[in-house]
N, CA, C and O atoms as a Maestro MAE file, in Angstrom:
{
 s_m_m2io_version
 :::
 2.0.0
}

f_m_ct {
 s_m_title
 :::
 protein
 m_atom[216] {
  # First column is atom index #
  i_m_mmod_type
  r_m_x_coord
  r_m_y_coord
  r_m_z_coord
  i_m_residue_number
  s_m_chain_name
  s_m_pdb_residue_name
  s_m_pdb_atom_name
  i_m_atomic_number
  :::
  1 25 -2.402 16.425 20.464 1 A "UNK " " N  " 7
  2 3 -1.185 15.684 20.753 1 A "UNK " " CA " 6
  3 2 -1.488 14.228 21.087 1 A "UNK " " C  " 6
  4 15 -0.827 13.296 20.628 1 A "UNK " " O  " 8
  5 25 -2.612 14.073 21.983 2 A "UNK " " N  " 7
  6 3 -3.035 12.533 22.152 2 A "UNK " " CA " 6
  7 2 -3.701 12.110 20.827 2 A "UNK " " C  " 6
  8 15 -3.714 10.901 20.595 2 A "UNK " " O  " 8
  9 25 -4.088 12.692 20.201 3 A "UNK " " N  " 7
  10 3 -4.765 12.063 19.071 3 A "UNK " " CA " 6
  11 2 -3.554 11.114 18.500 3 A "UNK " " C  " 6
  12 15 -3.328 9.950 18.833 3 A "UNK " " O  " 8
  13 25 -2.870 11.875 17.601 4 A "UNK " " N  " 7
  14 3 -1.489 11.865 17.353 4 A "UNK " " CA " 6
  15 2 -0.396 10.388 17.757 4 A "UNK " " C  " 6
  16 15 0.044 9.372 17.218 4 A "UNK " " O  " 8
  17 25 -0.370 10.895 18.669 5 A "UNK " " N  " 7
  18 3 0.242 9.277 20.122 5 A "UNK " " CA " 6
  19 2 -0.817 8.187 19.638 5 A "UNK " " C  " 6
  20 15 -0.495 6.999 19.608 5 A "UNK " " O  " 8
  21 25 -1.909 8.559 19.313 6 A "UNK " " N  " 7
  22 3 -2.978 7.005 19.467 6 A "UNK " " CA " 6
  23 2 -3.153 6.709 17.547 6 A "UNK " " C  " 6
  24 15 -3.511 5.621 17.095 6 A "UNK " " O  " 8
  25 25 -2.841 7.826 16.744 7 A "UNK " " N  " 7
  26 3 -2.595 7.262 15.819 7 A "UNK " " CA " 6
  27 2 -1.498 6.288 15.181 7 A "UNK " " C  " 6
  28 15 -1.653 5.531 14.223 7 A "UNK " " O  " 8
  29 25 0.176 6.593 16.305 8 A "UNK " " N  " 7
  30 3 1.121 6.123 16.135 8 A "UNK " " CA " 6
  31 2 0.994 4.856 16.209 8 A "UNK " " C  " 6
  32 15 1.336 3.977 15.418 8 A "UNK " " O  " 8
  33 25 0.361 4.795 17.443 9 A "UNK " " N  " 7
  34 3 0.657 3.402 18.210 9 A "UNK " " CA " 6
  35 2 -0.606 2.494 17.242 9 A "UNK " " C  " 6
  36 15 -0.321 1.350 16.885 9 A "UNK " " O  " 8
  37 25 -1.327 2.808 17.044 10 A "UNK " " N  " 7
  38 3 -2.332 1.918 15.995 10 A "UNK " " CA " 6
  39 2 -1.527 1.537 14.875 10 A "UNK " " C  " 6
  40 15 -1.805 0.485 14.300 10 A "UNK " " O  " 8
  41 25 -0.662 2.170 14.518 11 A "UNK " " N  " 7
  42 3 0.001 2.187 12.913 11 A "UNK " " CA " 6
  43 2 0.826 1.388 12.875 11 A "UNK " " C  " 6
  44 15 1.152 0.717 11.895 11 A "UNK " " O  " 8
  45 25 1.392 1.352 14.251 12 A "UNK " " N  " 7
  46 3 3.215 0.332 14.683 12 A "UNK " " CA " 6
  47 2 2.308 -0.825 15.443 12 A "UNK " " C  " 6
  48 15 3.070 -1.697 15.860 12 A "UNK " " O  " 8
  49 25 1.322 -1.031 15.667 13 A "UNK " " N  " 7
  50 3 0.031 -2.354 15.990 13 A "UNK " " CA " 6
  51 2 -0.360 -3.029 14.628 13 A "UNK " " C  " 6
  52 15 -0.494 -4.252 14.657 13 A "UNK " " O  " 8
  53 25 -0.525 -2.492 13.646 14 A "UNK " " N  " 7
  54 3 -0.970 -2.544 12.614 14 A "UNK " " CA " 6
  55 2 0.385 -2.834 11.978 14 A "UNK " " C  " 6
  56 15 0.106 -3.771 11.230 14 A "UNK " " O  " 8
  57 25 1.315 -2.659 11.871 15 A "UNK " " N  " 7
  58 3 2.518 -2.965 10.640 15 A "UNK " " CA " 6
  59 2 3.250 -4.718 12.216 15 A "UNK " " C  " 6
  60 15 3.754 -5.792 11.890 15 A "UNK " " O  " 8
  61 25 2.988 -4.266 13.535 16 A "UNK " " N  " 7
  62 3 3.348 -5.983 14.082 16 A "UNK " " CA " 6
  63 2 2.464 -7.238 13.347 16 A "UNK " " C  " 6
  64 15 2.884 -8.338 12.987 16 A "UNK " " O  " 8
  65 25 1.132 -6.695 13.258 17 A "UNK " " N  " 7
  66 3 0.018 -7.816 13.202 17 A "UNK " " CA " 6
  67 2 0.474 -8.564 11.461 17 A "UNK " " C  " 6
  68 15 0.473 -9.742 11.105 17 A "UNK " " O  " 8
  69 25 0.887 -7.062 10.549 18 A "UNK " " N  " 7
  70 3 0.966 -8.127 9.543 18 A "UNK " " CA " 6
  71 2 2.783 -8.759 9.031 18 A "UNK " " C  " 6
  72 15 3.210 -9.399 8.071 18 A "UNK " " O  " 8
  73 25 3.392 -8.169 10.230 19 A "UNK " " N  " 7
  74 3 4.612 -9.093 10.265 19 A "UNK " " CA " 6
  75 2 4.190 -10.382 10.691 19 A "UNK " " C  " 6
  76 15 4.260 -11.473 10.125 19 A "UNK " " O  " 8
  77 25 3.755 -10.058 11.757 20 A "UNK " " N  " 7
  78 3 3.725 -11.856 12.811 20 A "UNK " " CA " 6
  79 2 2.414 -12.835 11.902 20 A "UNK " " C  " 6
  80 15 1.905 -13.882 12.302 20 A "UNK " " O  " 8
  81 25 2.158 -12.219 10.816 21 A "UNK " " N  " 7
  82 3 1.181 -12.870 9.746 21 A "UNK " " CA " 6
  83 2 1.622 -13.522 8.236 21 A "UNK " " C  " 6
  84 15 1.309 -14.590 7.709 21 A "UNK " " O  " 8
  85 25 2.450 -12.456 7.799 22 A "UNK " " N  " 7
  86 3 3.427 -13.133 7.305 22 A "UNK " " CA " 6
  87 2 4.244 -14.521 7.754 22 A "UNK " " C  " 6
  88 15 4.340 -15.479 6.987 22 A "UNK " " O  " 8
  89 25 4.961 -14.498 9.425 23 A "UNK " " N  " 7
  90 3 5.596 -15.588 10.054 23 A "UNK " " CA " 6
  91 2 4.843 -16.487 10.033 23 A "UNK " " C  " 6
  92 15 5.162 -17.506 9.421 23 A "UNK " " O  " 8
  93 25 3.939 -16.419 10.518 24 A "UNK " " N  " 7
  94 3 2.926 -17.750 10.297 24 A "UNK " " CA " 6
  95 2 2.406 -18.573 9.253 24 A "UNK " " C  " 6
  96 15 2.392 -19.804 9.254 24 A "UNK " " O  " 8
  97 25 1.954 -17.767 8.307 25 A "UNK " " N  " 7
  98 3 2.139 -18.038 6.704 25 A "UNK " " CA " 6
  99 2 3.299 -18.935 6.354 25 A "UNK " " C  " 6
  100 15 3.115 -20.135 6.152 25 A "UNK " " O  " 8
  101 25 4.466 -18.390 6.280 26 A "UNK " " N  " 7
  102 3 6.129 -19.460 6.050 26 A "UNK " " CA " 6
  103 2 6.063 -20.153 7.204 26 A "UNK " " C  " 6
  104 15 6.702 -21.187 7.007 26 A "UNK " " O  " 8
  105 25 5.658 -20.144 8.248 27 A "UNK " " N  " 7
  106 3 5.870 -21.572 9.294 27 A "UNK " " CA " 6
  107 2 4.589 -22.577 8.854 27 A "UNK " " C  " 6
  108 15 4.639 -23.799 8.989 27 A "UNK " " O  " 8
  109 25 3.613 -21.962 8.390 28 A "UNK " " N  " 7
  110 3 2.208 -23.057 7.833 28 A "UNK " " CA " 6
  111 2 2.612 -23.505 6.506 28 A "UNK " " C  " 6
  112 15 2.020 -24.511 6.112 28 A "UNK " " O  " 8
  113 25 3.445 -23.017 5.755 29 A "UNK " " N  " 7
  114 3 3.944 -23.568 4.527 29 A "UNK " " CA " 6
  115 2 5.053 -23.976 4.557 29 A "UNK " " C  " 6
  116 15 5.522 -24.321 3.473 29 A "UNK " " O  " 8
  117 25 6.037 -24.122 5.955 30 A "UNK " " N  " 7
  118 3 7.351 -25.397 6.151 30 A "UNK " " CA " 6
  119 2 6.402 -25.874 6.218 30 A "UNK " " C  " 6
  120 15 5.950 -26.187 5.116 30 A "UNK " " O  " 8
  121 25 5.674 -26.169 7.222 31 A "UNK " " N  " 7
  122 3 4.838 -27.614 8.258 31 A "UNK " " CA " 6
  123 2 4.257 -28.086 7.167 31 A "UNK " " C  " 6
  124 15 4.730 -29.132 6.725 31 A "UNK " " O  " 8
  125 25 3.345 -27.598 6.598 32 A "UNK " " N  " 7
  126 3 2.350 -28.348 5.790 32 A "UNK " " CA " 6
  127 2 2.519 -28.062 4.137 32 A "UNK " " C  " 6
  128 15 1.717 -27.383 3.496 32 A "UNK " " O  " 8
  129 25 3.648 -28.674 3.602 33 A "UNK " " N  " 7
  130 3 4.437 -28.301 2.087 33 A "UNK " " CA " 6
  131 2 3.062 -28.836 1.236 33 A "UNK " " C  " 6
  132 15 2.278 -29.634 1.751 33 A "UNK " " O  " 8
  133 25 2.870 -28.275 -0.177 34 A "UNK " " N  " 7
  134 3 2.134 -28.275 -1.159 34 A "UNK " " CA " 6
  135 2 2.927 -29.923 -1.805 34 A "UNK " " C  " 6
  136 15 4.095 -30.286 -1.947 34 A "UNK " " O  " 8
  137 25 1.992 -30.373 -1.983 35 A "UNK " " N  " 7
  138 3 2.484 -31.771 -2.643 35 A "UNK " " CA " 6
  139 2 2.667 -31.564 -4.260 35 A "UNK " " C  " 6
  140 15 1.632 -31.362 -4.894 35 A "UNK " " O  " 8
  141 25 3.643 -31.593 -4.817 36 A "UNK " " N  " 7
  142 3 3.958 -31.469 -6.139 36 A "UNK " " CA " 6
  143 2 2.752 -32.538 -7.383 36 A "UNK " " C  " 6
  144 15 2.477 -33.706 -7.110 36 A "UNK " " O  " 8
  145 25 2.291 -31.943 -8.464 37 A "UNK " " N  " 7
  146 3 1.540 -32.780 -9.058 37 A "UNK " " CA " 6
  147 2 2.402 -33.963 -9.880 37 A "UNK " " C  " 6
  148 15 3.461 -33.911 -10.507 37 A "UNK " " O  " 8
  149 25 1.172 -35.390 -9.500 38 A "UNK " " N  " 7
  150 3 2.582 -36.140 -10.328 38 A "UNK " " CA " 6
  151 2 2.221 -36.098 -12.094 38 A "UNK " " C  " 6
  152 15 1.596 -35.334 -12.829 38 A "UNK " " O  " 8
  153 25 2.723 -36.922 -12.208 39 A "UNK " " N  " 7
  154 3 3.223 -36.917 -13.872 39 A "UNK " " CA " 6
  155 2 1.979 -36.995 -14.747 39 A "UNK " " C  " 6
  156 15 1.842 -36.314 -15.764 39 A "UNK " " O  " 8
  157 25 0.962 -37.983 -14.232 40 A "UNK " " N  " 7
  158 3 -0.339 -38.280 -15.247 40 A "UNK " " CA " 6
  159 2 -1.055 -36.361 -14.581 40 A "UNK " " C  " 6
  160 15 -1.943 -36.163 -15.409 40 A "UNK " " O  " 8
  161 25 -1.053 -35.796 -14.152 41 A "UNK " " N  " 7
  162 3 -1.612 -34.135 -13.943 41 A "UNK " " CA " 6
  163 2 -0.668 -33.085 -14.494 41 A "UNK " " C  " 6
  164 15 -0.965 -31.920 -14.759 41 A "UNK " " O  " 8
  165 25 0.591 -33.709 -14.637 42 A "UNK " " N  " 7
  166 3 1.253 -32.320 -15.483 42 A "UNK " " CA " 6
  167 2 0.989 -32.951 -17.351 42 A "UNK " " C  " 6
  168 15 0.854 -32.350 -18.417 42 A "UNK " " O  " 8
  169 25 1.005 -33.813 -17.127 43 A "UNK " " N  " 7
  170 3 0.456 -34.306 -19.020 43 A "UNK " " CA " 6
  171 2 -0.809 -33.649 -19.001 43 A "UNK " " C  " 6
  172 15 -0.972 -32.856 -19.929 43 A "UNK " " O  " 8
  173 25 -2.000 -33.799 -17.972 44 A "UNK " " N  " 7
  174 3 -3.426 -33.570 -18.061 44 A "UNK " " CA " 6
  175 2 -3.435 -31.592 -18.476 44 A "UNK " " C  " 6
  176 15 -4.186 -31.018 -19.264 44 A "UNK " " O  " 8
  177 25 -2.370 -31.006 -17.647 45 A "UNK " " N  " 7
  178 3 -2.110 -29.873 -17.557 45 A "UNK " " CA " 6
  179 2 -1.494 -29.364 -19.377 45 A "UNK " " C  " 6
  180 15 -1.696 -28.455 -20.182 45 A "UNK " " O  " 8
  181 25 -0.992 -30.133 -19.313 46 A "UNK " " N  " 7
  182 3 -0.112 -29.586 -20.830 46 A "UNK " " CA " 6
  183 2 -0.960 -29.708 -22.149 46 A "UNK " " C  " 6
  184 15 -0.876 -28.921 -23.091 46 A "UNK " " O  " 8
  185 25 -1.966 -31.036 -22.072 47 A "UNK " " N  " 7
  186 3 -2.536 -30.889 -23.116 47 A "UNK " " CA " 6
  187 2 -3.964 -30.778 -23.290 47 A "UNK " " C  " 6
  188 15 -4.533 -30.990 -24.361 47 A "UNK " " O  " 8
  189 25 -4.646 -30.374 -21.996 48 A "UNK " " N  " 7
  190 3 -5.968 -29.597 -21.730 48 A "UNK " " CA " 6
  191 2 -6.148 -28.435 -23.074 48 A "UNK " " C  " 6
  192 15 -5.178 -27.852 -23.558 48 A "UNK " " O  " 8
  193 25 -7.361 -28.270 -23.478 49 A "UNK " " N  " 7
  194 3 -7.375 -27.029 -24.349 49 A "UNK " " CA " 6
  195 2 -7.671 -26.172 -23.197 49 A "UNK " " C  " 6
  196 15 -8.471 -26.373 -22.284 49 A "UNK " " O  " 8
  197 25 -6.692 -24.937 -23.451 50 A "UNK " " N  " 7
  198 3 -7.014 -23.647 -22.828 50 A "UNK " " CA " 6
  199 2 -8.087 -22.817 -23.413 50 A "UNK " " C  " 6
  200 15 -7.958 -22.658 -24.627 50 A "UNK " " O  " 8
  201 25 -9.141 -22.230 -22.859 51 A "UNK " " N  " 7
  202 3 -9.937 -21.520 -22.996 51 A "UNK " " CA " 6
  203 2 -10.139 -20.166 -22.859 51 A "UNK " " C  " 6
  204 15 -10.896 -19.351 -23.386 51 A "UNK " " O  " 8
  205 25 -8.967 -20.114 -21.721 52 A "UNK " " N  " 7
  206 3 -9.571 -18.920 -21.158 52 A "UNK " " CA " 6
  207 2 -8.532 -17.541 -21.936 52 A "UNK " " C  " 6
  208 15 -8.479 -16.430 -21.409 52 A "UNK " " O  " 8
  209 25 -8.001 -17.782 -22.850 53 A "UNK " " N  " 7
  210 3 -7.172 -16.732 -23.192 53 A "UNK " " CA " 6
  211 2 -8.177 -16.302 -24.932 53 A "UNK " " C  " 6
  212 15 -7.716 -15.626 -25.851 53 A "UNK " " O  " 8
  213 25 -9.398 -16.875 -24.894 54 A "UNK " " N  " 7
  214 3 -11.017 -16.582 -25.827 54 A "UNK " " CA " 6
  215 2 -11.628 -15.816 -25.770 54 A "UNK " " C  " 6
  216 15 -12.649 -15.787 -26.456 54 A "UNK " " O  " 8
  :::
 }
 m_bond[215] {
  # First column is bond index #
  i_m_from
  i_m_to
  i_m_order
  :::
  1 1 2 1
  2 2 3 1
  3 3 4 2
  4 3 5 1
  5 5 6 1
  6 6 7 1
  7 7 8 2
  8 7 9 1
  9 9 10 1
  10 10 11 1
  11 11 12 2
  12 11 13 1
  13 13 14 1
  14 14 15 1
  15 15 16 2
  16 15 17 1
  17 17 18 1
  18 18 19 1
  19 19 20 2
  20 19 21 1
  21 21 22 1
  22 22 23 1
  23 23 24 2
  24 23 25 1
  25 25 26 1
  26 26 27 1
  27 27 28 2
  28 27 29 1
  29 29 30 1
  30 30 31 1
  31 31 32 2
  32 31 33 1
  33 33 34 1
  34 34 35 1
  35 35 36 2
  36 35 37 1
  37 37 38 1
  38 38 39 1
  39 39 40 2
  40 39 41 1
  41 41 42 1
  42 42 43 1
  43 43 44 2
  44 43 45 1
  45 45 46 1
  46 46 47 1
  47 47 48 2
  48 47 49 1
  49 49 50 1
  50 50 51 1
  51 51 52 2
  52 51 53 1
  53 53 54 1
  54 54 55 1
  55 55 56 2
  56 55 57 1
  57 57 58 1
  58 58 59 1
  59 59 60 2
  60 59 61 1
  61 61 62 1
  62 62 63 1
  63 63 64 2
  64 63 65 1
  65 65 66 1
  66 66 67 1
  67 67 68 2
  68 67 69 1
  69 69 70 1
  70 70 71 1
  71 71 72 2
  72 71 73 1
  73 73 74 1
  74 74 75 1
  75 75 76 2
  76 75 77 1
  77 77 78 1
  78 78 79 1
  79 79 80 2
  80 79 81 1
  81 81 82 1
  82 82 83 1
  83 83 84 2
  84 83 85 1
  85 85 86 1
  86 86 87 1
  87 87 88 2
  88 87 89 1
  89 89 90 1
  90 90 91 1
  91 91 92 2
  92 91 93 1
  93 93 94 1
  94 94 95 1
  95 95 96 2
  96 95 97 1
  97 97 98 1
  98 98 99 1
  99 99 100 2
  100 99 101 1
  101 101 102 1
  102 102 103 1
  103 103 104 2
  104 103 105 1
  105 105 106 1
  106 106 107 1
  107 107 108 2
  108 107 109 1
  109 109 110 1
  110 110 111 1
  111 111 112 2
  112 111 113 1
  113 113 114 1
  114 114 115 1
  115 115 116 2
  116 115 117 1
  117 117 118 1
  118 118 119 1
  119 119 120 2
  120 119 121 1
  121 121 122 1
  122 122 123 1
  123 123 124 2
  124 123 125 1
  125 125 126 1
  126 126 127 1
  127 127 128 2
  128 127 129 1
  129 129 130 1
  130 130 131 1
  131 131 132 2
  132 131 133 1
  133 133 134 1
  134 134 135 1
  135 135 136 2
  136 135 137 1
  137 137 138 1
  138 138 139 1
  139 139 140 2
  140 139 141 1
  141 141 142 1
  142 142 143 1
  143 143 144 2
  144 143 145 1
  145 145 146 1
  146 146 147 1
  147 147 148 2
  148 147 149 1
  149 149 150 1
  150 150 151 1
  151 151 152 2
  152 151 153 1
  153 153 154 1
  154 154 155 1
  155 155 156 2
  156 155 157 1
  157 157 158 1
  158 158 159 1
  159 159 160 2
  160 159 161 1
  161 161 162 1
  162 162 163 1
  163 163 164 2
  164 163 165 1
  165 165 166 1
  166 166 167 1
  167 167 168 2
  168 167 169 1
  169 169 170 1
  170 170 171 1
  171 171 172 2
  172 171 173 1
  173 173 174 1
  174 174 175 1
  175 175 176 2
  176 175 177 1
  177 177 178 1
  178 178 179 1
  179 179 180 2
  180 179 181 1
  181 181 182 1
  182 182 183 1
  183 183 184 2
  184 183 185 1
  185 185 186 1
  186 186 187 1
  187 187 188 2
  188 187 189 1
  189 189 190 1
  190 190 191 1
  191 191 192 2
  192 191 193 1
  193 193 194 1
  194 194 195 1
  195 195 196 2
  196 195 197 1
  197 197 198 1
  198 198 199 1
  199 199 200 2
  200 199 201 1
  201 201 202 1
  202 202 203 1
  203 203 204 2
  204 203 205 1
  205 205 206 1
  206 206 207 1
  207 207 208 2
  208 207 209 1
  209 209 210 1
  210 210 211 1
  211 211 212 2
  212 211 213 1
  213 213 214 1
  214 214 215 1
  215 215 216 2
  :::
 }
}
């Protein structure tokens, strides 16, 4: 029965840790936004030869 109880509580420890990990994740990606590439890197992007589909 204690086994049981100490597996619960690890499991509902384990499903908080990767909520409040997730939250942090979307609050580190408001705070610190990905800077969009400008224009001379989406040309560099478009007409790069792709390789990797060889």
């Amino acid at each position: 029965m204690l086994l049981w109880v100490i597996i619960i509580l690890l499991v509902l420890i384990l499903i908080d840790v990767v909520r409040l990990h997730r939250k942090v994740d979307r609050l580190y990606d408001f705070l610190n936004p990905k800077v969009p590439p400008s224009v001379e890197e989406i040309e560099n992007m478009l007409t790069a030869k792709n390789d990797s589909l060889e």
